[in-house]
Backbone and ligand atoms as CSV (ligand in chain L), in Angstrom:
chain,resi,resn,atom,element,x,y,z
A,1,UNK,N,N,-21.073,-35.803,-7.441
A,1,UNK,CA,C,-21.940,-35.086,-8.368
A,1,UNK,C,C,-21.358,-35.173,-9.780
A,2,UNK,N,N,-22.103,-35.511,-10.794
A,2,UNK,CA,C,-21.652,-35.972,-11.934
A,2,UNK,C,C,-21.095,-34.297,-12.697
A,3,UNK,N,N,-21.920,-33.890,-12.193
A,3,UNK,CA,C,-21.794,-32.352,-13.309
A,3,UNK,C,C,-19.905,-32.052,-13.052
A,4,UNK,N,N,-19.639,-32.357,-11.930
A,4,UNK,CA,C,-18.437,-31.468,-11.224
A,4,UNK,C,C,-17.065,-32.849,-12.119
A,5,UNK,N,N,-17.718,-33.457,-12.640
A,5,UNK,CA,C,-16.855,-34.018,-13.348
A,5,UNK,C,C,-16.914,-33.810,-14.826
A,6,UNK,N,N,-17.791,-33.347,-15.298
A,6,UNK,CA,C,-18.012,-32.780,-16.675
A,6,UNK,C,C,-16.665,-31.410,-16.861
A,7,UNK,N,N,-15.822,-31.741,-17.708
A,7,UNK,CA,C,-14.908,-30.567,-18.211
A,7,UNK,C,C,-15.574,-29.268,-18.277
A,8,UNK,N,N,-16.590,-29.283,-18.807
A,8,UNK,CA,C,-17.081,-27.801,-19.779
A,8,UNK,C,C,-17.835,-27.216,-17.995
A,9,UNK,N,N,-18.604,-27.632,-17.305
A,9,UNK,CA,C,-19.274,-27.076,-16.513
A,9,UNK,C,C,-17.414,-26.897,-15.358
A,10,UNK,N,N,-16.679,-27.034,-15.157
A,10,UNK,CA,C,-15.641,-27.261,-14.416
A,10,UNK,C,C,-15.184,-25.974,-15.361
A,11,UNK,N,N,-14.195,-25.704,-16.894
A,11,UNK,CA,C,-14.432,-24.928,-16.813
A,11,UNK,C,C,-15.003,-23.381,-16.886
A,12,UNK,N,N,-16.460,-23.703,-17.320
A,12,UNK,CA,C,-17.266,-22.442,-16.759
A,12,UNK,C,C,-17.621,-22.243,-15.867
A,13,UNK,N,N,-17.140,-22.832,-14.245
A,13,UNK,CA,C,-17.384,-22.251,-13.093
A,13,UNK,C,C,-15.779,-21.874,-12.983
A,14,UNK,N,N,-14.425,-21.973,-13.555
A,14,UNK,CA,C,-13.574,-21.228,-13.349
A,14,UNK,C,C,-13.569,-19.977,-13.789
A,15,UNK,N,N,-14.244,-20.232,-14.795
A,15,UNK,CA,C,-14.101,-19.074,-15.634
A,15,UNK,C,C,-15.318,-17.676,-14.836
A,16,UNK,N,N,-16.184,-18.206,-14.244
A,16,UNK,CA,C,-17.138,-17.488,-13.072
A,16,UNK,C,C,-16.485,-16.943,-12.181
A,17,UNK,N,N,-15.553,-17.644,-11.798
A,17,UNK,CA,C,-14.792,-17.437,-10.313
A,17,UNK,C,C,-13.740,-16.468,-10.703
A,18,UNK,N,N,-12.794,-16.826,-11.453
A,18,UNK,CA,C,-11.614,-15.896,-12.459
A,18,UNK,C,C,-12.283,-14.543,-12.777
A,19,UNK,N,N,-13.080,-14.515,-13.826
A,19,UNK,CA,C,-13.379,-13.346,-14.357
A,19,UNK,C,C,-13.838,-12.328,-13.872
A,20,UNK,N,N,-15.913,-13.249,-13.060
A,20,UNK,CA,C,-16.118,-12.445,-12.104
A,20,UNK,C,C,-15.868,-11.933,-10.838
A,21,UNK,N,N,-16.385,-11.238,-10.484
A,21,UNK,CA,C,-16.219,-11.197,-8.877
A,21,UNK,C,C,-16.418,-12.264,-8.224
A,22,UNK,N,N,-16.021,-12.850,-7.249
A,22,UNK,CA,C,-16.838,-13.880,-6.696
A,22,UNK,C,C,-18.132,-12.655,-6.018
A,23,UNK,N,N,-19.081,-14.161,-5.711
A,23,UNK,CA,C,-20.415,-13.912,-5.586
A,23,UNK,C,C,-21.268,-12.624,-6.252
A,24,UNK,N,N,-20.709,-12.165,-7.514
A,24,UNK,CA,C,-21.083,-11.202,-8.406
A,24,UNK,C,C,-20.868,-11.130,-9.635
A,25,UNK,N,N,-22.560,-11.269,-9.974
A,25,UNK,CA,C,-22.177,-11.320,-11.809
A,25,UNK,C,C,-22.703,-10.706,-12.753
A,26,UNK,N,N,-21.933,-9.841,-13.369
A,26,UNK,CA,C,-22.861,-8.905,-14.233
A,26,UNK,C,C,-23.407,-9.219,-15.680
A,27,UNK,N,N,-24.300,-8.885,-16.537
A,27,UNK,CA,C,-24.615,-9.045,-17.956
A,27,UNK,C,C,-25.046,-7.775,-18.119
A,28,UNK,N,N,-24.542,-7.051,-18.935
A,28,UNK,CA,C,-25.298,-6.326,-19.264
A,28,UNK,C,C,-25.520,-4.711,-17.927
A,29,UNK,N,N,-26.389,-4.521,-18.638
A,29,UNK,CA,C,-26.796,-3.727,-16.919
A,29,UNK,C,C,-28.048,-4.574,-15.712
A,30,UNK,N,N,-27.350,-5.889,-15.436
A,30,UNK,CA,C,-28.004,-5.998,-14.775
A,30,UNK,C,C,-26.901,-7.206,-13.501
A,31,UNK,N,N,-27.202,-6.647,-12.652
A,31,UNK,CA,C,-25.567,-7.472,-11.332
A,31,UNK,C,C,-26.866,-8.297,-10.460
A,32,UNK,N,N,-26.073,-9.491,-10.587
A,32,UNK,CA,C,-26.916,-10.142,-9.353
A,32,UNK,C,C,-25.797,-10.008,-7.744
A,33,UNK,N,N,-25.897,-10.098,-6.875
A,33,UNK,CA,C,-24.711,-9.714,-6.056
A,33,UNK,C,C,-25.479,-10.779,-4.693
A,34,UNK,N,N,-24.275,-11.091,-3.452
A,34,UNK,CA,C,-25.232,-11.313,-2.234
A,34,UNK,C,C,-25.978,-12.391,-2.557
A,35,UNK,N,N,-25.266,-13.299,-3.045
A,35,UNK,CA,C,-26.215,-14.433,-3.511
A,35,UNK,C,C,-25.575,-15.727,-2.442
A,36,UNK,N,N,-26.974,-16.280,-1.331
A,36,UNK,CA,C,-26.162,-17.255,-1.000
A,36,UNK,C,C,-27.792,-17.770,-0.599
A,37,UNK,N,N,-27.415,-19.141,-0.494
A,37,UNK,CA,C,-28.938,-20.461,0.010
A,37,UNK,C,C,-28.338,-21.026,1.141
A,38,UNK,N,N,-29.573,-20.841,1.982
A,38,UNK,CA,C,-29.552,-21.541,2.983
A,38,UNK,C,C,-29.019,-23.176,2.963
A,39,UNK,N,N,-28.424,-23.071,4.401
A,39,UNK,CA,C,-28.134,-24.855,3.927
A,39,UNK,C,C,-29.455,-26.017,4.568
A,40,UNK,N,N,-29.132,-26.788,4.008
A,40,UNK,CA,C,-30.430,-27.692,4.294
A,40,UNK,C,C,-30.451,-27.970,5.532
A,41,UNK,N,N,-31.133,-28.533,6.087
A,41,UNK,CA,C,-31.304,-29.415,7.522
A,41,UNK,C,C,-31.903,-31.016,7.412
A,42,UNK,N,N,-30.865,-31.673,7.952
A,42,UNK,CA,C,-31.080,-33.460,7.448
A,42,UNK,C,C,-30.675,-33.602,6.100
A,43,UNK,N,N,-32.246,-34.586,6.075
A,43,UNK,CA,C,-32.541,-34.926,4.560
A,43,UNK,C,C,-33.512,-33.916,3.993
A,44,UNK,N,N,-33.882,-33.012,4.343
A,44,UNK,CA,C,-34.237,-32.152,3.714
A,44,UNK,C,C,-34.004,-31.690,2.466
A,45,UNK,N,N,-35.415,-31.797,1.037
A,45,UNK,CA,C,-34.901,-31.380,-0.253
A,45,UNK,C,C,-35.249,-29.867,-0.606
A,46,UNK,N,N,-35.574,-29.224,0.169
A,46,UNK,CA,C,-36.068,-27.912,0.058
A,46,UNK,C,C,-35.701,-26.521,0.999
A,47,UNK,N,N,-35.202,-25.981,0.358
A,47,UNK,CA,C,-34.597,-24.502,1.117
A,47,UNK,C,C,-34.909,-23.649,0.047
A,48,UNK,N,N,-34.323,-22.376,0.959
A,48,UNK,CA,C,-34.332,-21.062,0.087
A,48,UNK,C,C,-33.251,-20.246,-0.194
A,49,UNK,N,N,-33.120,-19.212,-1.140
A,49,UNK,CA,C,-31.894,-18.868,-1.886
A,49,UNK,C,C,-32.052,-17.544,-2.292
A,50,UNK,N,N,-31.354,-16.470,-1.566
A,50,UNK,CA,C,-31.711,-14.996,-1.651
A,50,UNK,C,C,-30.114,-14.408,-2.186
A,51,UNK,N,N,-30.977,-13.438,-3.338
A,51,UNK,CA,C,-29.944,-12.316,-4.179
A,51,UNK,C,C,-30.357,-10.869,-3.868
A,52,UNK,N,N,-28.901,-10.157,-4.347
A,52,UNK,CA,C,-29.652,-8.648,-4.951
A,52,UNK,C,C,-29.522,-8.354,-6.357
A,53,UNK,N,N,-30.829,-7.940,-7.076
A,53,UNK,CA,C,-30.527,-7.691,-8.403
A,53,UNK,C,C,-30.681,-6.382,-8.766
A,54,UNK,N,N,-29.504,-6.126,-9.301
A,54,UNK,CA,C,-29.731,-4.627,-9.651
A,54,UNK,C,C,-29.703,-4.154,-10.896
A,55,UNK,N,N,-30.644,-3.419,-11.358
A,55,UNK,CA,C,-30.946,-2.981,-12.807
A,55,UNK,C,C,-30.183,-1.701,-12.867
A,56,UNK,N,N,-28.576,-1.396,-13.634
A,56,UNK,CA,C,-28.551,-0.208,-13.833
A,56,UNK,C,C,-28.447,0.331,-14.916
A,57,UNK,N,N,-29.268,0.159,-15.829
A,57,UNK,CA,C,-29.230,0.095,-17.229
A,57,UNK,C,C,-30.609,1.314,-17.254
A,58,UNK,N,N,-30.650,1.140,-18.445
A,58,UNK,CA,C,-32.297,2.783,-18.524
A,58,UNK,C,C,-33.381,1.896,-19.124
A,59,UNK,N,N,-33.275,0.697,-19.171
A,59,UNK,CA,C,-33.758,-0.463,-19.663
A,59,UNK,C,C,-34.821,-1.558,-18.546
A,60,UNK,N,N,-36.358,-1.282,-18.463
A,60,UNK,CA,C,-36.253,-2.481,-17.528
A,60,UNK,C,C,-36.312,-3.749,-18.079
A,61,UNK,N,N,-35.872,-4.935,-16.779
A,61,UNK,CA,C,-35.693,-5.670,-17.342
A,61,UNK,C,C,-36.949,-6.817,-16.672
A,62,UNK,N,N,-36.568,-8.515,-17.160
A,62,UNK,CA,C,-37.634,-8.753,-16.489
A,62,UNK,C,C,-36.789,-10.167,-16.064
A,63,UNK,N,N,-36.733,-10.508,-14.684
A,63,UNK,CA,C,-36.455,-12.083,-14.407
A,63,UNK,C,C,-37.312,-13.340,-14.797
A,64,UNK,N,N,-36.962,-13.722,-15.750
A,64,UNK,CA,C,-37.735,-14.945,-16.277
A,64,UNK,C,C,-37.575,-16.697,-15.962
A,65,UNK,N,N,-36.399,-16.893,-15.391
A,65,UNK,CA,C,-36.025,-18.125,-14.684
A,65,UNK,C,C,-35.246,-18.194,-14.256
A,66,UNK,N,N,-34.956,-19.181,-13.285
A,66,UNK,CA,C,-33.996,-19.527,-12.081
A,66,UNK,C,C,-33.369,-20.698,-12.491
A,67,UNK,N,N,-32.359,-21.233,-12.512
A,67,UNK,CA,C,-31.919,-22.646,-12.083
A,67,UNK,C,C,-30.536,-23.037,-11.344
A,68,UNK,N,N,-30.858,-23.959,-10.360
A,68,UNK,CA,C,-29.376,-24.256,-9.173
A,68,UNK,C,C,-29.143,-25.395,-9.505
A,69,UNK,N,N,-27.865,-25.543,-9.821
A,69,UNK,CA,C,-27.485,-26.791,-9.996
A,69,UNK,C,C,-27.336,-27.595,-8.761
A,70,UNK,N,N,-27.378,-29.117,-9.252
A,70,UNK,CA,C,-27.751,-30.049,-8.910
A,70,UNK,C,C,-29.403,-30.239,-7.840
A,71,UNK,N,N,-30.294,-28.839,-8.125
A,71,UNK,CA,C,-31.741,-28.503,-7.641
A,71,UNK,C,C,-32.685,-28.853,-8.791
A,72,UNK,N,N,-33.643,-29.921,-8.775
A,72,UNK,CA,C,-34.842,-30.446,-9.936
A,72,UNK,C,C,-35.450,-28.624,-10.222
A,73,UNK,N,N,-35.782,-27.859,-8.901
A,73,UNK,CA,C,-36.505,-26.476,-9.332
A,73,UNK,C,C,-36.323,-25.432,-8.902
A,74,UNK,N,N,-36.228,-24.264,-9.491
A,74,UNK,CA,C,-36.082,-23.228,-8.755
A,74,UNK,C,C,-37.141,-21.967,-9.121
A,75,UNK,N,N,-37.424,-21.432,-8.479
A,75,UNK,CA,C,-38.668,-20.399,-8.287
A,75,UNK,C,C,-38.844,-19.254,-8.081
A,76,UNK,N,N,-38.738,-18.005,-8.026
A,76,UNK,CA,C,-39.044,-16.886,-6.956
A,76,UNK,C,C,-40.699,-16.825,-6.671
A,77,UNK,N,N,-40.092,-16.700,-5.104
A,77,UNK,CA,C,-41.919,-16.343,-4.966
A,77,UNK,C,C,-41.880,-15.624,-3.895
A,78,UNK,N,N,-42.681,-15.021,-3.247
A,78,UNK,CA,C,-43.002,-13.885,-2.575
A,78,UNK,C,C,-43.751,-14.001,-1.016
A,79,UNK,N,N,-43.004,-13.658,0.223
A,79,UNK,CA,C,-43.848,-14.364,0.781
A,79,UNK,C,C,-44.463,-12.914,1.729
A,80,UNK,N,N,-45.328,-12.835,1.613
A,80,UNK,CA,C,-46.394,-11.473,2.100
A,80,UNK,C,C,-47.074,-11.422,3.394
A,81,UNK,N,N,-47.174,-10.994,4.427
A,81,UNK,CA,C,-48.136,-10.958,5.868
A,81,UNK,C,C,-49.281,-10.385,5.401
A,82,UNK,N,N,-50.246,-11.408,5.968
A,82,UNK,CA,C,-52.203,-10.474,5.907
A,82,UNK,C,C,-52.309,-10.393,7.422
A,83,UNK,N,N,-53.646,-10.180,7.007
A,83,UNK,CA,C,-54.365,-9.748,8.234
A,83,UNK,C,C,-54.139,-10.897,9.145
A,84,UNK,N,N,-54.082,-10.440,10.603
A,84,UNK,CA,C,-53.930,-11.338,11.844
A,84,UNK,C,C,-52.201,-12.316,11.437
A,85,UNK,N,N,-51.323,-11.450,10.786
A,85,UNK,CA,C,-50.013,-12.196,10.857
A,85,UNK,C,C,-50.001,-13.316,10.553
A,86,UNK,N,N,-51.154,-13.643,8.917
A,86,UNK,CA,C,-51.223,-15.039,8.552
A,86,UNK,C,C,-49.388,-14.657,7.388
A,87,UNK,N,N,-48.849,-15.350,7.395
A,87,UNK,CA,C,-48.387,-15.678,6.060
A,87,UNK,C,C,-48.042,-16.284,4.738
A,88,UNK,N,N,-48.122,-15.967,3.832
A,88,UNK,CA,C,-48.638,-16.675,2.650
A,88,UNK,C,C,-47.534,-16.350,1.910
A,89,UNK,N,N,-47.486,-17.319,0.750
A,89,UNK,CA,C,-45.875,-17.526,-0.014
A,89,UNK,C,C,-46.736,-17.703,-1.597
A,90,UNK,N,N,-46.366,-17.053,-2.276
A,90,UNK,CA,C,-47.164,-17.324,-4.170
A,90,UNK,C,C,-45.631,-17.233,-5.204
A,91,UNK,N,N,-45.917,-17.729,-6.221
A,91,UNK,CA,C,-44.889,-17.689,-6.978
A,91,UNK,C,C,-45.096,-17.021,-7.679
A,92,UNK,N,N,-44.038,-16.128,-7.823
A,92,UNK,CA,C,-44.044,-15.282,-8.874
A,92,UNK,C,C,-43.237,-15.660,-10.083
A,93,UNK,N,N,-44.196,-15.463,-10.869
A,93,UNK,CA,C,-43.698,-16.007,-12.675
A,93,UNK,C,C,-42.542,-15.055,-13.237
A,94,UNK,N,N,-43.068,-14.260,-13.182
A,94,UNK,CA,C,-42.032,-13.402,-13.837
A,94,UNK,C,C,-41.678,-12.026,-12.870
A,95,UNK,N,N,-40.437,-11.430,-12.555
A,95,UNK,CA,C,-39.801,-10.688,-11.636
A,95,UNK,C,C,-39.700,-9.522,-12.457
A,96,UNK,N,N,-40.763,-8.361,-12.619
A,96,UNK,CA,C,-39.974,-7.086,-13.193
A,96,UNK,C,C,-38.899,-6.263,-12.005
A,97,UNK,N,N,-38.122,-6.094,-13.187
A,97,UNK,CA,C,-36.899,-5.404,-12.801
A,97,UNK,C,C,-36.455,-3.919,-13.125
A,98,UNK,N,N,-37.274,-2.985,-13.071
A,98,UNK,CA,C,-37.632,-1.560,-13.464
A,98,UNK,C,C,-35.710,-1.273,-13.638
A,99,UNK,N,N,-36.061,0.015,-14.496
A,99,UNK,CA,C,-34.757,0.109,-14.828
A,99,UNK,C,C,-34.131,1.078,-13.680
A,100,UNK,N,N,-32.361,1.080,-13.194
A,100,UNK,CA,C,-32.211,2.292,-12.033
A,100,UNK,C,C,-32.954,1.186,-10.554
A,101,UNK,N,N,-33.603,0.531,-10.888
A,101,UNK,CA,C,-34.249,-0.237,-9.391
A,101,UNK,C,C,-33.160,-1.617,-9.171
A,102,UNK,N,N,-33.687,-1.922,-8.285
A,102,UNK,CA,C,-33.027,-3.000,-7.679
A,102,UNK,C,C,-33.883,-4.092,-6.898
A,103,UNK,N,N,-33.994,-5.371,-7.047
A,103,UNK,CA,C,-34.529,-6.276,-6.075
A,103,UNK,C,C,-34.035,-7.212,-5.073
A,104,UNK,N,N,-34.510,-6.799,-3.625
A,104,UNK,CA,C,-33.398,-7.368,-2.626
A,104,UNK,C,C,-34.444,-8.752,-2.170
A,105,UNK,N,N,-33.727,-9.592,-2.164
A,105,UNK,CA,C,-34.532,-10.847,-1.547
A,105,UNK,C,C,-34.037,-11.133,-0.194
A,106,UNK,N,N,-35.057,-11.417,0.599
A,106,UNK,CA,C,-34.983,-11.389,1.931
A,106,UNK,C,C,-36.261,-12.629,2.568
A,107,UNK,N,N,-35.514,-12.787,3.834
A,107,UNK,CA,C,-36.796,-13.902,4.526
A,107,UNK,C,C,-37.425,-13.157,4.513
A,108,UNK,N,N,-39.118,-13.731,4.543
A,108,UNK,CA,C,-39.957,-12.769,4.797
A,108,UNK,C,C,-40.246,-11.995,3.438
A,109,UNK,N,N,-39.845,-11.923,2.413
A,109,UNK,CA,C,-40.163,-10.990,1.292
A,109,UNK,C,C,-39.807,-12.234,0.051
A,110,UNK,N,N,-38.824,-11.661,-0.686
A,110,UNK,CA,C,-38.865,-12.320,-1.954
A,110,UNK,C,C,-37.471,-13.423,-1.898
A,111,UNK,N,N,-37.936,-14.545,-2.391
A,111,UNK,CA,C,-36.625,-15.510,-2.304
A,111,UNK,C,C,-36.674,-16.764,-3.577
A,112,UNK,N,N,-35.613,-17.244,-3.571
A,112,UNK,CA,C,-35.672,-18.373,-4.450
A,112,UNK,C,C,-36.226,-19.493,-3.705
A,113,UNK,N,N,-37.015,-20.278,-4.384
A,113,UNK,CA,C,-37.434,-21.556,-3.174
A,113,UNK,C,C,-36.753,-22.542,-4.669
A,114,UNK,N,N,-36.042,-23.272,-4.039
A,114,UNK,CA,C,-35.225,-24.378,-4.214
A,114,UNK,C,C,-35.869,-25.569,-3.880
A,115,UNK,N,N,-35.917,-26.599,-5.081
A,115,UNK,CA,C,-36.971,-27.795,-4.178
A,115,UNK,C,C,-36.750,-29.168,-5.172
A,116,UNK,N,N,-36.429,-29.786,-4.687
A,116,UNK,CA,C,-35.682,-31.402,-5.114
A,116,UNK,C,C,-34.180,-31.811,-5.228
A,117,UNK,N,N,-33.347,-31.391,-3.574
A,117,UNK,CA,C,-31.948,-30.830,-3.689
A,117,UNK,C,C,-31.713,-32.642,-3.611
A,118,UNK,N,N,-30.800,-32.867,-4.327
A,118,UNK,CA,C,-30.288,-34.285,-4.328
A,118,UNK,C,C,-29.253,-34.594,-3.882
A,119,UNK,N,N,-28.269,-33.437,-3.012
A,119,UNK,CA,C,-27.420,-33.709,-2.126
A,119,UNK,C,C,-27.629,-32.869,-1.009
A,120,UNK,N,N,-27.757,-33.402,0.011
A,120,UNK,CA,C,-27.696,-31.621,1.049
A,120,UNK,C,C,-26.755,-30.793,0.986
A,121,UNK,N,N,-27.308,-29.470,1.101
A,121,UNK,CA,C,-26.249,-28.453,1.068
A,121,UNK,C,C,-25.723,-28.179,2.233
A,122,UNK,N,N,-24.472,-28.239,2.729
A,122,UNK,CA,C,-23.573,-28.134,3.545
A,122,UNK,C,C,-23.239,-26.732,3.694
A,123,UNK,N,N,-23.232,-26.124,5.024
A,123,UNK,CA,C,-22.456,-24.790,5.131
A,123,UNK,C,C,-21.233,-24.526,4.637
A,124,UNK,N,N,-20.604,-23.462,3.834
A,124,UNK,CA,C,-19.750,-23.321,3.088
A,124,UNK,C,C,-19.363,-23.677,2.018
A,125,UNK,N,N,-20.126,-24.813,1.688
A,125,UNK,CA,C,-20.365,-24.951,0.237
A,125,UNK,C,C,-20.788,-23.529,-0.921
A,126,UNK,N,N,-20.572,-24.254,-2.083
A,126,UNK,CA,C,-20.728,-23.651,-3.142
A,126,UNK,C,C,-21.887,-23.480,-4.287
A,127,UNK,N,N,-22.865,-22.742,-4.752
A,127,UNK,CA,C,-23.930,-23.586,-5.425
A,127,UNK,C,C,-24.276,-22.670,-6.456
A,128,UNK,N,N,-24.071,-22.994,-7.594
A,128,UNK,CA,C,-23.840,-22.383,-9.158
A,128,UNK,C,C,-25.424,-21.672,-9.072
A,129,UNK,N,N,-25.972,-20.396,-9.219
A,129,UNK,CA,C,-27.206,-20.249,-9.680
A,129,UNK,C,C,-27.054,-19.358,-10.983
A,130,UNK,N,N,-28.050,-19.669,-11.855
A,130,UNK,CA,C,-28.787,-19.356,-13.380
A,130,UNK,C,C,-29.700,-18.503,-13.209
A,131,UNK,N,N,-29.653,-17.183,-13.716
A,131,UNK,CA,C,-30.896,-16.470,-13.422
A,131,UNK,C,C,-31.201,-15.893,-15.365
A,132,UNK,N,N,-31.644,-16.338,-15.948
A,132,UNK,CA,C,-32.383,-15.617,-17.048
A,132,UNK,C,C,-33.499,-14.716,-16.975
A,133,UNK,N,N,-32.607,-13.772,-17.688
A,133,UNK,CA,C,-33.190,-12.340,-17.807
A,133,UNK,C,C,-33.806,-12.182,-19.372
A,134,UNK,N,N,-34.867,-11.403,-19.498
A,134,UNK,CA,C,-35.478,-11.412,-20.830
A,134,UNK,C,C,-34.972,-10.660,-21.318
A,135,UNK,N,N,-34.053,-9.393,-21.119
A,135,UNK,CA,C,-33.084,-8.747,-22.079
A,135,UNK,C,C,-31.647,-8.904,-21.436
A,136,UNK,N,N,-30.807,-9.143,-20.495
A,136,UNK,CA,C,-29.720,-9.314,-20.021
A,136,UNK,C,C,-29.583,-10.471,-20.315
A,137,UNK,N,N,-30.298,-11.568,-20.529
A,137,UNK,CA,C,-30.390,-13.123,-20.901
A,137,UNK,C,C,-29.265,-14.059,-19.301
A,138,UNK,N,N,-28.846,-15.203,-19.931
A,138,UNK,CA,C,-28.230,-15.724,-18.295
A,138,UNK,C,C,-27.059,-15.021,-17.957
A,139,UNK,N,N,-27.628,-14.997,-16.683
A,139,UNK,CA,C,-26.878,-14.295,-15.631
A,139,UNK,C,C,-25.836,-15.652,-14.660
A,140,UNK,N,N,-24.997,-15.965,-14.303
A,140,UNK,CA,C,-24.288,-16.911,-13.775
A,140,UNK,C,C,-23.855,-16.290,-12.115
A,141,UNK,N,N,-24.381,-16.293,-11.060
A,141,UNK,CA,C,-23.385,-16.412,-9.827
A,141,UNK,C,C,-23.559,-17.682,-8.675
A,142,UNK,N,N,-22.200,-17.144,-8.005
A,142,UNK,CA,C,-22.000,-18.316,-7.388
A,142,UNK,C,C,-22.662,-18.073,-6.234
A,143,UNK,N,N,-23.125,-18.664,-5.291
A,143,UNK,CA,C,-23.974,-18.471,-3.700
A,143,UNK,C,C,-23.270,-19.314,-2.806
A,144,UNK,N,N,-23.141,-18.472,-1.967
A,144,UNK,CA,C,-22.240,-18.955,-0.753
A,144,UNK,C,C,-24.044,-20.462,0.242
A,145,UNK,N,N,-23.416,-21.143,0.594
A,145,UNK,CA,C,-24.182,-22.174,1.349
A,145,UNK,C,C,-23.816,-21.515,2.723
A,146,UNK,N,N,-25.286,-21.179,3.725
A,146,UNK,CA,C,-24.991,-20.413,4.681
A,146,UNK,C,C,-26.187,-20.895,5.896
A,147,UNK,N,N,-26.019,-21.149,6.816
A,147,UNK,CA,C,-27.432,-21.175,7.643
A,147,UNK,C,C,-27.855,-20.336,7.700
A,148,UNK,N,N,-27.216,-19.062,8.099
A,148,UNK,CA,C,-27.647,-17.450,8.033
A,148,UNK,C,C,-26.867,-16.648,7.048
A,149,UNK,N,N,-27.688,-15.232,7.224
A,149,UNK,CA,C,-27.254,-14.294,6.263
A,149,UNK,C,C,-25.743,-14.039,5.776
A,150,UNK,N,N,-25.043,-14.420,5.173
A,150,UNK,CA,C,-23.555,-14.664,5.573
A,150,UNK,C,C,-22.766,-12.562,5.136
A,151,UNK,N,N,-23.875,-12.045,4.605
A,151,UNK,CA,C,-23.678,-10.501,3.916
A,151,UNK,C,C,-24.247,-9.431,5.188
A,152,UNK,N,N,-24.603,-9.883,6.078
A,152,UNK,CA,C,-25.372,-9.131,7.483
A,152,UNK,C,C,-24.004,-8.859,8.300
L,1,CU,CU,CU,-41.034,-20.156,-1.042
């Protein structure tokens, strides 16, 4: 992966790992925490990638974009049960983040969908995510690569 040879991205993921918590990163009043993506299966370019974000500021805020490195896209979208246990998945544009609230992403509810992965992600791997916030601005944590919930 070219990035992991770039100095400056090498070190601002030390400086992620050092400063913050691992798998926790705050701006502001707002912590993303519990951040890990599924790992792929095969050649598979598409999985999903669940956080908790917590607003503890008196401020709400609003999630405005995603990005995973070495991933072409990243998304939140929502995936909802109707009638007769159909389920349906929509993207959501923008994530309000009420202030004092918190948003937990979960199968079945709200997640990152990840889609044009150009290496597979391997269990135990590592995978940089970008979350811009419209008043906390980027948010940086790291996500554990997990088949399952690795925080359960
Ligand atoms: Cu999805």
């Amino acid at each position: 992966m070219t990035l992991l040879r770039d100095p400056r991205f090498i070190s601002g993921l030390i400086f992620i790992i050092f400063v913050a918590r691992p798998f926790c990163a705050a701006a502001a009043d707002i912590t993303v925490s519990y951040a890990w993506v599924r790992a792929t299966i095969g050649q598979a370019i598409v999985t999903a990638g669940y956080v908790t974000i917590a607003n503890t500021g008196e401020t709400d805020d609003r999630l405005l974009s995603v990005r995973a490195e070495g991933v072409a896209k990243a998304e939140v979208h929502r995936t909802t049960t109707g009638e007769g246990g159909i389920m349906r998945m929509r993207l959501v544009a923008v994530l309000e983040i009420p202030a004092g609230e918190k948003a937990v992403f979960k199968g079945g509810g709200d997640h990152l969908m990840l889609t044009g992965i150009a290496t597979p992600l391997k269990e135990d791997e590592k995978i940089l995510l970008t979350l811009t916030f419209q008043n906390a601005g980027e948010v940086a944590v790291v996500a554990r690569v997990a088949r399952r919930d690795p925080f359960l």
